[in-house]
LUMVO-290216 format. One record per residue (C-alpha): residue number from 0; x, z, y. Coordinates in Angstrom, 2 decimals, padded with zeros to 5 digits. Example, Ala and Ser with C-alpha at 12.3 -4.5 7.8 and 13.67 -1.06 7.14 Angstrom:
<sites>
@resi = 0&east = 012.30&up = 007.80&north = -004.50
@resi = 1&east = 013.67&up = 007.14&north = -001.06
</sites>
This chain:
<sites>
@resi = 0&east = 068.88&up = 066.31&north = -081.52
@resi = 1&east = 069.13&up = 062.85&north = -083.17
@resi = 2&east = 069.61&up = 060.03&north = -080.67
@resi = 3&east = 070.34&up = 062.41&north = -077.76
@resi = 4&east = 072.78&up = 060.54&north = -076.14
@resi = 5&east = 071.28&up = 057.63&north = -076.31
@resi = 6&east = 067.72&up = 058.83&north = -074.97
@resi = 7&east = 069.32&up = 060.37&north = -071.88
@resi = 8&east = 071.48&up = 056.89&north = -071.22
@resi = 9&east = 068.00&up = 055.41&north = -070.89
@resi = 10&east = 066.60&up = 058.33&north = -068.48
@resi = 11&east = 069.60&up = 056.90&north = -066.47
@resi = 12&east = 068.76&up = 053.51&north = -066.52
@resi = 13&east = 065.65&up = 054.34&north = -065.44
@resi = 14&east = 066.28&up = 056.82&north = -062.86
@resi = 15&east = 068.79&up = 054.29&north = -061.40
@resi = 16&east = 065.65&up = 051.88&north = -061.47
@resi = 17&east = 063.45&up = 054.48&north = -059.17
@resi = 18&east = 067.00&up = 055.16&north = -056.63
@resi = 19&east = 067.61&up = 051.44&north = -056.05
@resi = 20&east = 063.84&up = 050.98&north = -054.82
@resi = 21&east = 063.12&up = 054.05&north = -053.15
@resi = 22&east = 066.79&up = 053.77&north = -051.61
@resi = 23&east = 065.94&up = 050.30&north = -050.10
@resi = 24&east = 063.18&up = 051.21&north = -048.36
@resi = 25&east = 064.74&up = 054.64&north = -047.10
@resi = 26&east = 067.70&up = 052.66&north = -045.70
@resi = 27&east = 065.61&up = 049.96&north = -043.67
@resi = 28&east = 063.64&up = 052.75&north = -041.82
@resi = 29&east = 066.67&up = 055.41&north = -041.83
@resi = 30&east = 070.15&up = 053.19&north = -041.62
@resi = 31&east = 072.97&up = 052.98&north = -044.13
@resi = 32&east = 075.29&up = 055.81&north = -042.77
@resi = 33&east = 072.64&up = 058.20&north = -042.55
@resi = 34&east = 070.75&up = 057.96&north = -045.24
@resi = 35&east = 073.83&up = 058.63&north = -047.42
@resi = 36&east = 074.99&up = 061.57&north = -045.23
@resi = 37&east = 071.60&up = 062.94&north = -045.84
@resi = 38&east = 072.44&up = 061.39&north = -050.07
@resi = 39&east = 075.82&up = 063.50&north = -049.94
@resi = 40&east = 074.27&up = 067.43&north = -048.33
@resi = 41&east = 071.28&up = 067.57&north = -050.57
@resi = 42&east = 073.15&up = 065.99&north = -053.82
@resi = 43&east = 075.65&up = 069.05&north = -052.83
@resi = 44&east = 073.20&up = 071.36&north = -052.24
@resi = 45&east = 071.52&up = 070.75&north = -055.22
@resi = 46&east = 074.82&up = 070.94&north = -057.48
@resi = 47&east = 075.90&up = 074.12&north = -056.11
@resi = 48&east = 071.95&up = 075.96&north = -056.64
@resi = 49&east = 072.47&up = 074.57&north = -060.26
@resi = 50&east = 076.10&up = 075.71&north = -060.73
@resi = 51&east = 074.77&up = 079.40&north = -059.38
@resi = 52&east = 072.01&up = 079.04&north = -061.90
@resi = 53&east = 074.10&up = 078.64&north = -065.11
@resi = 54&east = 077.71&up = 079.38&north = -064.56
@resi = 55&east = 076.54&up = 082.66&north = -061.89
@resi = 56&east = 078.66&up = 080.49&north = -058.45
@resi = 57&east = 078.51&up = 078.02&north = -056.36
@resi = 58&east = 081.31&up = 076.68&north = -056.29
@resi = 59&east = 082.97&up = 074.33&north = -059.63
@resi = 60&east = 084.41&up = 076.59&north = -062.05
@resi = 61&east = 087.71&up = 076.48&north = -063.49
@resi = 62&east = 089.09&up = 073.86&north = -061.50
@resi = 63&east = 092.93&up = 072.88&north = -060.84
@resi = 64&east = 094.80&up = 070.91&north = -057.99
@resi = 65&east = 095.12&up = 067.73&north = -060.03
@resi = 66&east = 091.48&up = 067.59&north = -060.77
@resi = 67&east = 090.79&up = 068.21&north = -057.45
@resi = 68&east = 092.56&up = 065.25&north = -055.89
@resi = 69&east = 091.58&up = 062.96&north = -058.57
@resi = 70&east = 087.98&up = 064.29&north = -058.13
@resi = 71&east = 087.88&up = 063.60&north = -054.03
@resi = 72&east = 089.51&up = 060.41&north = -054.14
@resi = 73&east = 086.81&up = 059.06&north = -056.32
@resi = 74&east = 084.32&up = 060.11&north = -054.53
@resi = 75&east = 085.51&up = 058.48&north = -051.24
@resi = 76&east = 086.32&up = 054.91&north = -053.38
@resi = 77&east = 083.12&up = 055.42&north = -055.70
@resi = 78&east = 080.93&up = 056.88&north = -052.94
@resi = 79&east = 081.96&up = 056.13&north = -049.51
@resi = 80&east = 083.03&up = 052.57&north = -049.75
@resi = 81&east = 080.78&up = 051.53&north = -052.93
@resi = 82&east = 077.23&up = 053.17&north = -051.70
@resi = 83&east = 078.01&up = 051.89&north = -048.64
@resi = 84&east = 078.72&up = 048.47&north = -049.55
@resi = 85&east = 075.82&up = 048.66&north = -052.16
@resi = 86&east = 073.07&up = 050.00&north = -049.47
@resi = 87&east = 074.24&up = 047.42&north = -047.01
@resi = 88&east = 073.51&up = 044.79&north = -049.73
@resi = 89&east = 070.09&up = 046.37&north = -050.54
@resi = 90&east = 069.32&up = 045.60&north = -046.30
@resi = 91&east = 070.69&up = 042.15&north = -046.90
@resi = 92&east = 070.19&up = 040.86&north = -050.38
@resi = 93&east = 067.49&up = 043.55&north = -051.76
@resi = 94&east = 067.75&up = 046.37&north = -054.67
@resi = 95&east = 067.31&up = 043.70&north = -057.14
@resi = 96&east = 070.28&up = 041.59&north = -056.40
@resi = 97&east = 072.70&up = 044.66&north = -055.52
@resi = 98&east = 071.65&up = 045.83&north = -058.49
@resi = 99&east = 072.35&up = 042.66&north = -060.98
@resi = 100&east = 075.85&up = 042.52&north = -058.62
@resi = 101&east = 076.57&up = 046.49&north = -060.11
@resi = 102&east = 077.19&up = 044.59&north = -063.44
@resi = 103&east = 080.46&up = 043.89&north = -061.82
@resi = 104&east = 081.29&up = 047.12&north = -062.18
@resi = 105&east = 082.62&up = 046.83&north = -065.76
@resi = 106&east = 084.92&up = 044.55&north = -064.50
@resi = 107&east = 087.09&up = 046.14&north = -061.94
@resi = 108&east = 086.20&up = 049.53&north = -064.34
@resi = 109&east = 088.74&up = 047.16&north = -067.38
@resi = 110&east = 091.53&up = 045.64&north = -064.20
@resi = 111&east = 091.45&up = 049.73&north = -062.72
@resi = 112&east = 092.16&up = 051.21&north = -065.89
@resi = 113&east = 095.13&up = 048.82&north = -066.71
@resi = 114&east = 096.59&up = 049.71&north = -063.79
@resi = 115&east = 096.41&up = 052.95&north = -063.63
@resi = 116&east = 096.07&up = 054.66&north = -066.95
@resi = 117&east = 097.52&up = 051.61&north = -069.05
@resi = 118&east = 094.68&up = 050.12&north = -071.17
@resi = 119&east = 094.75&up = 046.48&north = -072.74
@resi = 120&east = 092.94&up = 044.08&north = -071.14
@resi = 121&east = 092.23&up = 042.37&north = -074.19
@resi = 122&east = 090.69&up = 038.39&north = -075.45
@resi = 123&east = 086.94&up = 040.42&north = -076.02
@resi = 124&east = 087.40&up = 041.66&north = -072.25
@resi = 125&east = 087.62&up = 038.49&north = -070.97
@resi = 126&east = 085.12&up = 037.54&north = -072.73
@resi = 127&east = 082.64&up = 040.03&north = -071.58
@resi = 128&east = 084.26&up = 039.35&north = -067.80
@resi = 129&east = 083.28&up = 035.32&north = -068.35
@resi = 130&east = 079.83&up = 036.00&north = -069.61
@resi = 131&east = 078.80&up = 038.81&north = -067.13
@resi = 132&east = 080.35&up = 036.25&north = -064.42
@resi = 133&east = 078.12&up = 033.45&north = -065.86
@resi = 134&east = 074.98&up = 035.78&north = -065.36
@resi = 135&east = 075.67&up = 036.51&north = -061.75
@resi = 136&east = 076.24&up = 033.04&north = -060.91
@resi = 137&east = 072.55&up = 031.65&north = -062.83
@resi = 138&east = 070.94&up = 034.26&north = -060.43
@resi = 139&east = 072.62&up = 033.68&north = -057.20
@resi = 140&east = 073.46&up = 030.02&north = -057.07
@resi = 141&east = 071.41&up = 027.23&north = -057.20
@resi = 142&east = 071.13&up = 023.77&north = -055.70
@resi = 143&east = 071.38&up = 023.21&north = -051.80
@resi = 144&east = 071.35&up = 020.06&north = -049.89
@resi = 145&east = 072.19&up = 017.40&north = -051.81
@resi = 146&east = 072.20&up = 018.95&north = -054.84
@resi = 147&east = 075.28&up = 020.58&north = -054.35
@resi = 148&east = 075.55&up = 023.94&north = -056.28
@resi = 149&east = 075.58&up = 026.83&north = -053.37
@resi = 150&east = 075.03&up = 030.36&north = -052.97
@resi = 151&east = 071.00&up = 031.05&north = -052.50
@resi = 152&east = 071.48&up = 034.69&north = -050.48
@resi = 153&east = 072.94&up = 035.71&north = -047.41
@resi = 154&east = 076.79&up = 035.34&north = -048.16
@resi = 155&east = 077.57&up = 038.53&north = -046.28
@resi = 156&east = 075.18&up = 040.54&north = -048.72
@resi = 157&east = 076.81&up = 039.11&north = -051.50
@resi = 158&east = 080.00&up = 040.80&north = -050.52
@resi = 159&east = 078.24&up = 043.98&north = -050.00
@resi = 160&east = 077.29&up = 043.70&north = -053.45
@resi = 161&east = 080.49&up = 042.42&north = -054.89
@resi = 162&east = 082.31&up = 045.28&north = -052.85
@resi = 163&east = 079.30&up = 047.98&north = -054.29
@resi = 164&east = 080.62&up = 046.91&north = -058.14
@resi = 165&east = 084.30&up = 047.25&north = -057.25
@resi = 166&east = 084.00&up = 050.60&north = -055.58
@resi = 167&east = 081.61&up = 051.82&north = -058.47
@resi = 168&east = 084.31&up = 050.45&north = -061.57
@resi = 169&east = 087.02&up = 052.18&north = -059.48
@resi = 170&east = 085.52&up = 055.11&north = -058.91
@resi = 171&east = 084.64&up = 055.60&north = -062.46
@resi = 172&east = 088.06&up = 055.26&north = -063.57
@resi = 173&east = 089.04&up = 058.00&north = -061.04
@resi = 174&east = 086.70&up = 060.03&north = -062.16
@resi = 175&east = 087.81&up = 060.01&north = -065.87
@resi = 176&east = 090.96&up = 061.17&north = -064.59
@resi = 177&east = 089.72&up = 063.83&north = -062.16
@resi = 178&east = 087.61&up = 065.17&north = -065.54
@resi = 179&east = 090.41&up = 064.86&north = -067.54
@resi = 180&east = 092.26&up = 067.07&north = -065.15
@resi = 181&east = 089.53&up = 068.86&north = -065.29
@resi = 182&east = 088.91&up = 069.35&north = -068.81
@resi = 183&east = 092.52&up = 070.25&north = -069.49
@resi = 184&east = 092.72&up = 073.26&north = -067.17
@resi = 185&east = 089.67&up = 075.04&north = -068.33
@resi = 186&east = 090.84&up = 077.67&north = -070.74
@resi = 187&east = 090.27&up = 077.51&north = -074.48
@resi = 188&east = 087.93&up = 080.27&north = -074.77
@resi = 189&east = 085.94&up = 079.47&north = -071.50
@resi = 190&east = 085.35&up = 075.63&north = -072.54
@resi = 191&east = 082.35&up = 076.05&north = -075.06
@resi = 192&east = 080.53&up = 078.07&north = -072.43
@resi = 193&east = 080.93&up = 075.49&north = -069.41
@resi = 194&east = 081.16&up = 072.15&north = -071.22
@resi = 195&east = 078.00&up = 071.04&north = -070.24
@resi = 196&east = 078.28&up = 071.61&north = -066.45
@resi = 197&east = 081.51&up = 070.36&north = -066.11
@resi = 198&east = 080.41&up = 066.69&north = -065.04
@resi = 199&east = 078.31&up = 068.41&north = -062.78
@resi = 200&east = 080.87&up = 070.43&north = -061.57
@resi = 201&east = 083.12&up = 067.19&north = -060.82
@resi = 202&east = 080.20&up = 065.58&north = -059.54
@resi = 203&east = 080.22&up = 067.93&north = -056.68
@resi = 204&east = 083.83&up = 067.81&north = -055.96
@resi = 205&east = 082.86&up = 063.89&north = -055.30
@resi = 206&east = 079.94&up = 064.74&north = -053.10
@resi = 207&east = 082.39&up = 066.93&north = -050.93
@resi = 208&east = 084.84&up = 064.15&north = -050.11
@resi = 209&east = 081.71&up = 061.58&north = -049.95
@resi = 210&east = 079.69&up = 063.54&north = -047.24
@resi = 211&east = 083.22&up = 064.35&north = -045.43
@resi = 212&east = 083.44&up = 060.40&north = -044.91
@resi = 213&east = 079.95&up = 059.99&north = -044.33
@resi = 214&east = 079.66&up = 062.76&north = -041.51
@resi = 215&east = 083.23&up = 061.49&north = -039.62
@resi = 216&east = 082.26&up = 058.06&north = -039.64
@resi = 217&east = 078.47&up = 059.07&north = -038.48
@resi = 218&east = 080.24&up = 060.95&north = -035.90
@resi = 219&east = 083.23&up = 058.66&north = -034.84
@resi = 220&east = 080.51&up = 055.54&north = -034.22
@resi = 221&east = 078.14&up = 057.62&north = -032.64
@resi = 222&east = 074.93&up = 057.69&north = -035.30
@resi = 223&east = 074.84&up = 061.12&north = -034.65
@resi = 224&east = 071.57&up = 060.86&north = -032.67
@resi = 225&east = 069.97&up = 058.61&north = -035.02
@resi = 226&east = 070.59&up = 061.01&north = -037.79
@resi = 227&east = 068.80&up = 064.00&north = -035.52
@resi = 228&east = 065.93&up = 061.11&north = -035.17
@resi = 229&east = 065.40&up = 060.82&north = -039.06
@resi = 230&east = 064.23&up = 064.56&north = -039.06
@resi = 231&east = 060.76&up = 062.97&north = -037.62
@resi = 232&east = 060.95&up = 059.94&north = -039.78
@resi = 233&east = 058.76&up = 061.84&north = -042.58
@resi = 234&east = 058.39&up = 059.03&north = -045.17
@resi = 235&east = 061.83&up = 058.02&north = -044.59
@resi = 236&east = 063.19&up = 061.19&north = -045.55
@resi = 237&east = 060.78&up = 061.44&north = -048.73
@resi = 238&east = 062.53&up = 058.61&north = -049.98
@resi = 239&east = 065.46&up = 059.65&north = -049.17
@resi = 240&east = 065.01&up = 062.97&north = -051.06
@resi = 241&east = 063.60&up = 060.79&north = -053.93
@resi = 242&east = 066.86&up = 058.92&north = -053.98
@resi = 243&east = 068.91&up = 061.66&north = -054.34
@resi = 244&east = 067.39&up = 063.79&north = -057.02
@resi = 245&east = 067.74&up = 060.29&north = -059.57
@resi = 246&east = 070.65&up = 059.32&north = -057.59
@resi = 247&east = 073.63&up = 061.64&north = -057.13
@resi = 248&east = 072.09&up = 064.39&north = -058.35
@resi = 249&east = 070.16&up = 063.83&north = -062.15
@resi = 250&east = 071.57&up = 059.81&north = -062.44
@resi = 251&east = 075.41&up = 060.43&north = -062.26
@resi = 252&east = 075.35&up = 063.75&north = -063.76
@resi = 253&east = 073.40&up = 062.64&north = -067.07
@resi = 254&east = 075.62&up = 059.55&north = -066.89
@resi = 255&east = 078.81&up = 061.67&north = -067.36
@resi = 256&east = 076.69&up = 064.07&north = -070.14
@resi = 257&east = 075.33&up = 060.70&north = -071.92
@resi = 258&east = 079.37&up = 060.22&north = -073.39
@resi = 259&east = 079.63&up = 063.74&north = -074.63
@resi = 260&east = 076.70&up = 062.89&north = -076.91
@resi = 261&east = 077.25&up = 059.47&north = -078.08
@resi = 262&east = 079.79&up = 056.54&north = -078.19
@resi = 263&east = 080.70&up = 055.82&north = -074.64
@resi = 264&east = 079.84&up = 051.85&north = -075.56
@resi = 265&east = 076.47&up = 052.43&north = -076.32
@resi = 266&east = 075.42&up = 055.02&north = -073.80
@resi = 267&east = 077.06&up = 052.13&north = -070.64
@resi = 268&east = 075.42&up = 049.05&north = -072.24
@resi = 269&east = 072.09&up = 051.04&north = -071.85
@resi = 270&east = 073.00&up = 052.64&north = -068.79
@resi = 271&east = 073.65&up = 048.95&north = -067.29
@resi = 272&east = 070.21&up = 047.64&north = -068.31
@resi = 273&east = 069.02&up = 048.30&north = -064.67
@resi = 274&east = 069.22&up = 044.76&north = -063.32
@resi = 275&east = 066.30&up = 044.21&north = -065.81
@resi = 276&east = 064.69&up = 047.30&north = -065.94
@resi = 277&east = 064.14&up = 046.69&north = -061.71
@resi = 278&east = 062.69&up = 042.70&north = -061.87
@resi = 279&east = 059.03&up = 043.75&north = -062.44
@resi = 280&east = 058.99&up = 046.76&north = -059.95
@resi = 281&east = 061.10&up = 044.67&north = -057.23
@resi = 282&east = 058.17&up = 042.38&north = -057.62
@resi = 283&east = 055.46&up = 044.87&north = -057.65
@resi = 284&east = 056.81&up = 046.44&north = -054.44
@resi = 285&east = 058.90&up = 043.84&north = -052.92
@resi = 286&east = 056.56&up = 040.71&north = -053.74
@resi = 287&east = 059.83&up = 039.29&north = -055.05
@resi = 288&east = 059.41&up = 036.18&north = -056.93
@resi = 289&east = 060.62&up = 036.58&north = -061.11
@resi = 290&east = 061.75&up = 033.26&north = -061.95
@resi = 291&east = 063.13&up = 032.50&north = -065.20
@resi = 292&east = 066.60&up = 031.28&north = -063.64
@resi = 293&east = 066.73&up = 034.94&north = -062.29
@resi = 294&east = 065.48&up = 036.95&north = -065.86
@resi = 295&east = 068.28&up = 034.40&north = -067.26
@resi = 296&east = 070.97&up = 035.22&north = -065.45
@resi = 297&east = 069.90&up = 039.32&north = -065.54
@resi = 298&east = 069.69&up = 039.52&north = -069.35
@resi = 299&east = 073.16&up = 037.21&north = -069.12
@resi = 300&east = 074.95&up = 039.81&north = -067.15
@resi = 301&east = 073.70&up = 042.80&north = -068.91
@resi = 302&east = 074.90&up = 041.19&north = -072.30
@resi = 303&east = 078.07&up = 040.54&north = -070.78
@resi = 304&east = 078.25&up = 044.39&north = -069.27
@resi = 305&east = 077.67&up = 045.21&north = -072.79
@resi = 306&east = 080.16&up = 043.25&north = -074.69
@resi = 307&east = 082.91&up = 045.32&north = -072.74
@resi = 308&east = 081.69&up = 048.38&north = -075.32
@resi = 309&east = 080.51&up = 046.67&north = -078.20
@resi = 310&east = 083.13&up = 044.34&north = -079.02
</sites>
């Protein structure tokens, strides 16, 4: 199908959209660690009912150590300490501005991979790094007592969010490992028959080590009987559910399919169109205020997120 790629990097834009709102609201009335424990079972759940229906188990298929390892260590960096960091932000600073601070994402994607796989950090990278930086700042700065230029949200939310974009570009670039791995040790004459499922399959190997962390730090700190309490918080848990079909489930798994079917660059710059695609719905929902400063500094950010592809 022409354009296939390129129509499911959209369907992940948007279903990104519909997990950063419904997620927002699900973590006010639930809490951080337990929504994403909640996140973690059913995204695994759900992966291992769709491995059973196409590849006849539940468990990945055709999976080595290497891939493994690669595989659970991204999902505690990616997972663990990004969604945490980026639903704390969504308490603090809203969906829409942990969102637009995602586009940083790109960013510690280009300063992971040169450390640990060797790409250049080239002039056009730094260029895209500037501009996606200039973006950020247009939306979240702006002038405080006497007129001195100073960060408009709550600082601590800010980290959340800058913490949320690190985990995610790190965990990306551990994840192109792990499916590397992956990829590598499937035999020949299996491959054609399980391409497709594989980033599904390595999806789940993330949700494993996510939900480990989730569940020992819900149990160390003692959120264990908030977490029973959330079984009678009904909308809550909609939302929740909600999250995680677009979310873990349908959003990261068409992300990894959208690169098998066209040039990664194109599928991420539409992919990262999110912090634009949320500013009417954010104020639809959230009665946030669109000012031009903010659509500014979103369609800056995205343009930088994309220059990291297109260059």
């Amino acid at each position: 199908m022409t354009y296939l790629g390129e129509i499911i990097s959209l369907g992940v834009a948007f279903s990104w959209t519909i997990t950063a709102l419904v997620s927002e609201v699900a973590t006010r009335r639930l809490g951080v660690i337990v929504v994403n424990v909640w996140r973690m079972l059913l995204a695994l759940v759900l992966s291992a009912l769709l491995m059973w229906a196409f590849t006849g188990t539940v468990l990945p298929v055709c999976t080595d150590n290497r891939a493994w390892i690669w595989l659970l260590l991204s999902g505690v960096v990616g997972y663990f300490i990004g969604d945490r960091c980026l639903f704390n932000s969504y308490i603090l600073i809203g969906s829409r501005y942990g969102q637009l601070l995602m586009t940083l994402a790109p960013i510690a994607t280009a300063f992971a991979a040169w450390i640990t796989i060797g790409q250049t950090l080239t002039w056009k990278s730094l260029i895209a790094m500037i501009v996606t930086l200039l973006g950020i700042a247009i939306s979240v700065l702006g002038r405080g007592e006497g007129k001195r230029l100073s960060l408009q949200l709550p600082t601590r939310g800010v980290l959340f969010g800058i913490g949320a974009g690190v985990g995610q570009g790190v965990g990306l670039v551990l994840s192109k490992i792990g499916l590397d791995y992956y990829t590598r040790g499937v035999p020949a004459n299996v491959l054609p028959s399980v391409v497709d499922y594989l980033p599904f399959s390595a999806n789940m190997i993330r949700c494993i080590s996510g939900l480990f962390c989730f569940a020992l730090w819900l149990i160390i700190f003692g959120d264990d009987k908030r977490f029973r309490d959330s079984f009678r918080n009904h909308k809550g848990m909609a939302l929740m559910f909600v999250a995680v079909i677009f979310g873990p489930f349908l959003g990261v798994g068409f992300s990894l399919m959208a690169v098998q079917y066209t040039a990664a660059g194109i599928a991420s710059t539409l992919m990262s169109t999110t912090p634009i695609l949320i500013l009417i719905p954010s104020h639809y929902f959230f009665y946030q205020k669109i000012t031009l400063k903010g659509v500014i500094g979103a369609v800056i950010s995205v343009i930088g997120v994309s220059l990291f592809f297109l260059l």
